[in-house]
SELUM-315560 format. One record per residue (C-alpha): residue in three letters; x, y, z negated. Coordinates in pm, whole numbers, plus 50000, padded with zeros to 5 digits. Layout:
<rs>
AlaXYZ
...
</rs>
This chain:
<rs>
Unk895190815817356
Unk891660828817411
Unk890960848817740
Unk888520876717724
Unk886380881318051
Unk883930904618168
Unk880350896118140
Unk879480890518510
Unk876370909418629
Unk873830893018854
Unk872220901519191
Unk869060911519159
Unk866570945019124
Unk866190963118848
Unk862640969918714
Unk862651006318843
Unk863240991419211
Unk860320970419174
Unk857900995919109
Unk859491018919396
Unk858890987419600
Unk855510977719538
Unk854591015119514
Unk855901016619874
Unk854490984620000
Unk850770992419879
Unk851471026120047
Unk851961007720382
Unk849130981120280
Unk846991007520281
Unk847661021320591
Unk847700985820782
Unk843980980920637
Unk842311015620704
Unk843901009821105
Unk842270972321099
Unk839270988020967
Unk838981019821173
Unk839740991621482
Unk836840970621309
Unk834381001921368
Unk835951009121677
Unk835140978721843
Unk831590970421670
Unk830781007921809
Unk831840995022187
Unk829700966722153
Unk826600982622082
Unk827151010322313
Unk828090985222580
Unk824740961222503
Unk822470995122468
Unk823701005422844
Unk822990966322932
Unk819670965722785
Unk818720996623009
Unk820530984023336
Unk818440949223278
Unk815240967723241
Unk816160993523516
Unk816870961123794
Unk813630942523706
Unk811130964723725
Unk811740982324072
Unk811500952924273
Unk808130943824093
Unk806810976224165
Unk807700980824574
Unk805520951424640
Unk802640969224494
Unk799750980924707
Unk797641006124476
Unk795041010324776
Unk794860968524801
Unk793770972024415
Unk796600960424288
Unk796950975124023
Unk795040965023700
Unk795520989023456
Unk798441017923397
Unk799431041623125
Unk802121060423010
Unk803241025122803
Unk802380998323037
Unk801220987123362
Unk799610953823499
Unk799280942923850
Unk799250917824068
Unk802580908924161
Unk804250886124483
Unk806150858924340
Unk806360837224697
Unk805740835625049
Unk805150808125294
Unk803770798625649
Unk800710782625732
Unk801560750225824
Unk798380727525866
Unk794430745025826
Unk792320713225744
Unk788260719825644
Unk789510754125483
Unk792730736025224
Unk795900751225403
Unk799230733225362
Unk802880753425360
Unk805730742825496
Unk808550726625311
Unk811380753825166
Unk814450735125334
Unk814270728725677
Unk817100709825862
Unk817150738226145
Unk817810763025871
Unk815180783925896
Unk813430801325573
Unk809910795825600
Unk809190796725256
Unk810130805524945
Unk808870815024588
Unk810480821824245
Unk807980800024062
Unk805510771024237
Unk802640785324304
Unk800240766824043
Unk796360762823975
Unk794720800123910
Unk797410819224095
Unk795310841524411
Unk796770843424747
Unk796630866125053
Unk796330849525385
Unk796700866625745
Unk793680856325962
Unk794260868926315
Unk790770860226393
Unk789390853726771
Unk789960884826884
Unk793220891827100
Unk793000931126955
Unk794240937826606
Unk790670954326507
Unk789210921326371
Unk792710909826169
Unk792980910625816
Unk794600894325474
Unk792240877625293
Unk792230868924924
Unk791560835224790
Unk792430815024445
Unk794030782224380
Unk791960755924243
Unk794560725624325
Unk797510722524448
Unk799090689624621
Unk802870677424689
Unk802280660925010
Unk805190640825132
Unk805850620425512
Unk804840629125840
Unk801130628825771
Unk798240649025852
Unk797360668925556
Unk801200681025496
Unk803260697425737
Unk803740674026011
Unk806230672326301
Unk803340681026558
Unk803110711326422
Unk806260724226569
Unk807680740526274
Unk809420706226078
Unk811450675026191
Unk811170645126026
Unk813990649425847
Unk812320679125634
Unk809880657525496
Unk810840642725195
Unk810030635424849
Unk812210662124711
Unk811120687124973
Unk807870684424999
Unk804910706925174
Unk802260717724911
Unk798200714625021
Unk796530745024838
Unk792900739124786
Unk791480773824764
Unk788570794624667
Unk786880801824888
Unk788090779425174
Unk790250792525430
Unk788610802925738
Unk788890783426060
Unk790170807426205
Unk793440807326061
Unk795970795126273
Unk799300776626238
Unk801850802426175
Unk800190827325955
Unk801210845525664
Unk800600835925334
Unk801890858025015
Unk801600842024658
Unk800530864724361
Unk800040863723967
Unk798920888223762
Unk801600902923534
Unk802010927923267
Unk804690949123143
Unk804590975022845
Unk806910985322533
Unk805850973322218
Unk806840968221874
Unk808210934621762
Unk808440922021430
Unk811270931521300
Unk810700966521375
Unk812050974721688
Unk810730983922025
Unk811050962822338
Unk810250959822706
Unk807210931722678
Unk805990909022955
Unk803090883323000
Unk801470872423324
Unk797920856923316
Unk796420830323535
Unk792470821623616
Unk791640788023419
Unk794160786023202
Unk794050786722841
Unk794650812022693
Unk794330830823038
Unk797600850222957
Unk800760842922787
Unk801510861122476
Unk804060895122461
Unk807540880822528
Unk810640904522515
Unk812510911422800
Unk814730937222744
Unk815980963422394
Unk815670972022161
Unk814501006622295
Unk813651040822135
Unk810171035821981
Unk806761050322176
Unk805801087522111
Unk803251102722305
Unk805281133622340
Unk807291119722623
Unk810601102822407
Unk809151065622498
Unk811731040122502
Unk809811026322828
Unk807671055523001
Unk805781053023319
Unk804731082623510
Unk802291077723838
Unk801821103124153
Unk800001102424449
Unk801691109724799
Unk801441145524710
Unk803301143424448
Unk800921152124168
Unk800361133023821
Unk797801110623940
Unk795071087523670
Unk793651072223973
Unk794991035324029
Unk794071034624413
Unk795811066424465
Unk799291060124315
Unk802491062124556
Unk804831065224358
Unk805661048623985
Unk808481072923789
Unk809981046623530
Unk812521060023257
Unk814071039722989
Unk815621051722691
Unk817841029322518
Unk818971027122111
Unk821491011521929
Unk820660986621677
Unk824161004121466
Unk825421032421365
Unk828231038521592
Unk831271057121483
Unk834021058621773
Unk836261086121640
Unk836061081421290
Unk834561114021234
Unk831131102221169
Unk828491075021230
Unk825651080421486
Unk822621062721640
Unk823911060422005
Unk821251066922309
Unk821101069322648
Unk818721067222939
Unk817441061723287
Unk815371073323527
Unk813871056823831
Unk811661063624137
Unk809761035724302
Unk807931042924614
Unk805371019824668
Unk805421001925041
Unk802230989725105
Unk800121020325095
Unk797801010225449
</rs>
């Protein structure tokens, strides 16, 4: 006997719950991808608003200390306009070690004592001009004075021997003097006076300019070259240093503007005159920056900074 059963039914969805279910899912798809990309904007936004501010803070912290050392009534100071400014800058210091038929020798930059006798961000090199204290013969200070000179050679000298820094000078130990530390004999021009004595000050320059200018891809940066006597070419070319910045305009909206007074306080054109350099950089993104969602914008911002200058006597 033949037994009838039921057609079984089996588990599974029915078309109409697949569409509700992929209608659903692309709903939430959606969602998922505009939050990743609103996050995407978010965070490209931060970045650029975060390197803009770094830009300016880089700018901001090299410049000042450049321009303290500056002494406007020394003649310093090359050439200035709103865009740019050159002048000789201090890149060392040392001590007058040995004064030998006018070449003076410094002394060594480690010394076993620990003192700091000398010390310089870049060796001091063939065409770079010094400033050298010569106390003269006269026990008054009426006769003293720095005097300039420039570098025509420049000597590691090495061992206890006459034309370095030697131990019967009273400032090393025979310790100091070694091949890695050595003292430097700086033939000059003109020679050093006679009359410069062991223990006298010598400061290091180079002449150095900075200015905003327009690269080539379009943007504006904070330039910088420095230029030395003899060597060719005399000056480096434009390098970047900080930006991009907002472009130059001559109605005061420079990405890098400099501003000069005298001790007054009044715009001053005269270079001998200037006390104090205003600096104020205006930084701009390289993006369109969109934080909220509710737009995109060119971020800015900007500094301002006042540099007194210390040697004014």
């Amino acid at each position: 006997m033949l037994t009838l059963h039921a057609p079984t039914r089996r588990a599974g969805f029915t078309l109409v719950e697949l569409i509700i279910t992929m209608v659903l899912v692309s709903f939430v798809a959606g969602a998922i991808v505009k939050l990743l990309l609103r996050q995407q904007r978010f965070y490209n936004s931060t970045t650029d608003l975060i390197q803009t501010r770094q830009q300016i803070r880089q700018a901001a912290a090299m410049l000042p200390s450049d321009f303290r050392g500056i002494s406007s009534i020394g003649g310093d100071i090359y050439a200035m306009s709103d865009s740019s400014l050159e002048f000789r800058s201090a890149f060392g210091s040392s001590i007058v070690c040995v004064n030998s038929a006018g070449q003076l020798s410094t002394v060594p930059r480690v010394l076993a004592k620990g003192s700091a006798m000398t010390n310089w961000n870049a060796l001091p090199s063939v065409g770079d001009s010094l400033l050298v204290y010569n106390d003269s013969t006269s026990i008054a200070s009426t006769d003293d004075a720095w005097t300039r000179h420039q570098i025509t050679a420049v000597t590691a000298v090495t061992g206890n021997v006459a034309t370095g820094c030697p131990t019967s000078s009273g400032l090393t130990q025979g310790i100091d003097l070694t091949a890695s530390n050595p003292s430097y004999r700086l033939t000059l021009s003109p020679a050093a006076s006679s009359k410069i004595i062991v223990g006298s000050g010598i400061r290091f320059f180079r002449r150095v300019h900075y200015s905003v200018y327009q690269a080539a891809d379009g943007r504006w940066y904070l330039g910088y070259f420095d230029c030395k006597t003899g060597r060719v070419p005399v000056c480096n070319a434009l390098q970047p240093l900080a930006g991009p910045f907002q472009p130059y305009a001559v109605n005061g909206t420079s990405g890098v503007q400099f501003a000069y007074y005298d001790s007054t306080g009044a715009v001053t054109a005269n270079r001998s005159l200037v006390a104090r350099i205003s600096l104020v950089v205006r930084g701009q993104g390289t993006a369109q920056l969109d934080l909220t969602g509710d737009g995109a914008t060119t971020f800015r911002d900007s500094l301002r900074i006042e540099v007194g200058l210390r040697n004014r006597k």
